[in-house]
N, C-alpha and C positions, 0 to 999 in steps of 0.2 A: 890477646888477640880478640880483633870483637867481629860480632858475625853479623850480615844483614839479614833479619827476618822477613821475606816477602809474606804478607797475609790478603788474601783475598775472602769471597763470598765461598762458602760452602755447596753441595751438592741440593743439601737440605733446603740450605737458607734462601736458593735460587727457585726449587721446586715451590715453596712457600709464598715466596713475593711473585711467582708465575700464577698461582693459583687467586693469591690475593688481586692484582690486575685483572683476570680473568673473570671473577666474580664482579669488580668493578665495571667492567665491559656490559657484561651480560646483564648488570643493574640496570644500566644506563640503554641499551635495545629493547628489556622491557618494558623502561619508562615510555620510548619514544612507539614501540608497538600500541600500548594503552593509548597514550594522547589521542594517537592515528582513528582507535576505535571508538575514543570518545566523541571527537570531529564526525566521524563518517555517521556515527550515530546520531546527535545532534541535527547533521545534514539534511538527512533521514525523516526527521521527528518535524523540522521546520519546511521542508516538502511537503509533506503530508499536510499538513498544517494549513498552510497559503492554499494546496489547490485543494482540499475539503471545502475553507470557507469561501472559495470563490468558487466552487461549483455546485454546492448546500445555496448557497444564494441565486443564483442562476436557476436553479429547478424550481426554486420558490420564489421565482418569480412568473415563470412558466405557468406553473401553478395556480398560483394566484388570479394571473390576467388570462388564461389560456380558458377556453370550453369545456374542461374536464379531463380525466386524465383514466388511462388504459393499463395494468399489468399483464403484458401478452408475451405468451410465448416464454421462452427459455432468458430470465434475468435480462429484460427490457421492457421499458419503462416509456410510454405514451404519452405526453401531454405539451400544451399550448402549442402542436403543430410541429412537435419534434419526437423523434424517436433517441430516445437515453440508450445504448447496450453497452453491456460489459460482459467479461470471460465469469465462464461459472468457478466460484472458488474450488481449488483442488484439482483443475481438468484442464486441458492441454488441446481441447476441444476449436477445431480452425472454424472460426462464424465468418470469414473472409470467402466471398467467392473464388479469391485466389489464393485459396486454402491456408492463410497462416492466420497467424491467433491475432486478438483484440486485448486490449487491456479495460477500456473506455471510451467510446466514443457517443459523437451525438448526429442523428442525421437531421437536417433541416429542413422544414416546410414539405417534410413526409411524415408519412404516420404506415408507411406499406411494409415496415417491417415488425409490425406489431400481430402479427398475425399469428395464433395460438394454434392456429393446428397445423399451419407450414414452418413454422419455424425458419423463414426464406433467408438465405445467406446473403449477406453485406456486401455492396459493393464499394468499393473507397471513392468512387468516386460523389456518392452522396454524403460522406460522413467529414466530422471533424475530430483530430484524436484530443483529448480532453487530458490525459497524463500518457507520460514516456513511459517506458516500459518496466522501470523501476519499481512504479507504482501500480495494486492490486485493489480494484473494489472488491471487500468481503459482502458489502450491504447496499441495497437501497429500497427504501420502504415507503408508499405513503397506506397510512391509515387512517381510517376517520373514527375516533373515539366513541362519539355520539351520532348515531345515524341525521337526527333531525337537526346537525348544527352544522354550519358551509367550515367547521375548524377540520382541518386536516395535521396532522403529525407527519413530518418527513426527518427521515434517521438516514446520513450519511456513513459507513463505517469506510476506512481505507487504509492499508498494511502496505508495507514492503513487500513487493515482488521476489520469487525466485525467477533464474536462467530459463528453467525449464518449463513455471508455470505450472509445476504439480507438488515439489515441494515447497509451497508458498507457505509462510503464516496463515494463521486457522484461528475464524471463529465459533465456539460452540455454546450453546446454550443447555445450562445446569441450575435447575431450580429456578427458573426464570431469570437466572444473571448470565450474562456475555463473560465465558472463560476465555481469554486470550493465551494461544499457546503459539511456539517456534519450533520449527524444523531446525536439527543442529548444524542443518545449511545456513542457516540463515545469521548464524553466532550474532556475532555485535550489530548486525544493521538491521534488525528485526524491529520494527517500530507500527503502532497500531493508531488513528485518529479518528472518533467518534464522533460525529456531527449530527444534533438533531435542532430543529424548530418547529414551530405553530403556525400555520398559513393559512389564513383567511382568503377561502376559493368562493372567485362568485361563478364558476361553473360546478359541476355537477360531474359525477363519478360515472365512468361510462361502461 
């Protein structure tokens, strides 16, 4: 008599190739989670990038052909007949008359918001926003090296914004070097861009 042996997969062998799949699965989601944060960071870095040197250029040019220039008041910046403001890093602080925040903006062919002991709130209808919200000025500097020479130093710095505007990227200074650090909000899109130049002002420091 002959018998038919049915054989199939085991319990084992079933648990194994489930697990084996499932490892392949989960290869392959954190492949395509990484790419995502490499992109999004990349994005980030080439943002930053474009609007530093096209508003590091802008200012120095200001600068340059403008009658001198003004640091007034709370992180804004005075010169060639424009008012420069931005949010103070770390602060959530409304410079809007219609009390919501600023990132950067520049008002034009005024200088009335430069004023260091009012501090006087922004109205949008004089300004222009200069980056979306994504983006955060940590810095903007001018210096003059040498009193008796027209060179001036301007230092652009610009980071990745938080939602909120308080846990943003941070910059600190240690031993005279720029420690760039990240809120673990900030994970993969945390991105920092340093822009400085030399600007030859034929005005004069006001």
């Amino acid at each position: 008599m002959s018998h038919n042996k049915q054989q199939g997969f085991t319990i084992i062998e079933l648990l194994l190739a489930m697990t084996a799949i499932a490892f392949i699965l989960l290869s392959v989601l954190y492949a395509i989670l990484h790419a995502a944060n490499l992109i999004g960071k990349g994005t980030a870095v080439r943002t930053i990038t474009q609007i530093g040197r096209q508003q590091i250029d802008a200012i120095a040019k200001d600068l340059r052909y403008g009658s001198g220039f003004t640091v007034g008041g709370t992180n804004r910046l005075c010169v060639g007949g424009k008012s420069y403001i931005w949010n103070v890093p770390g602060s959530s602080v409304n410079l809007f008359t219609d009390n919501t925040r600023i990132n950067f903006v520049v008002a034009n062919a005024t200088m009335k918001y430069c004023d260091a002991l009012t501090n006087p709130k922004i109205s949008r209808a004089d300004i222009v926003e200069l980056v979306n919200n994504t983006i955060a000025v940590q810095e903007l500097t001018v210096t003059k090296p040498i009193v008796a020479s027209p060179i001036y130093e301007l230092t652009l710095t610009l980071s990745t914004d938080s939602s909120d505007g308080v846990n943003r990227p941070s910059v600190t200074v240690v031993g005279g070097e720029n420690v760039y650090s990240c809120s673990p909000a900030s994970g993969q899109y945390c991105a920092f861009g340093e822009f400085t130049t030399s600007v030859y002002a034929r005005g004069k420091e006001n």
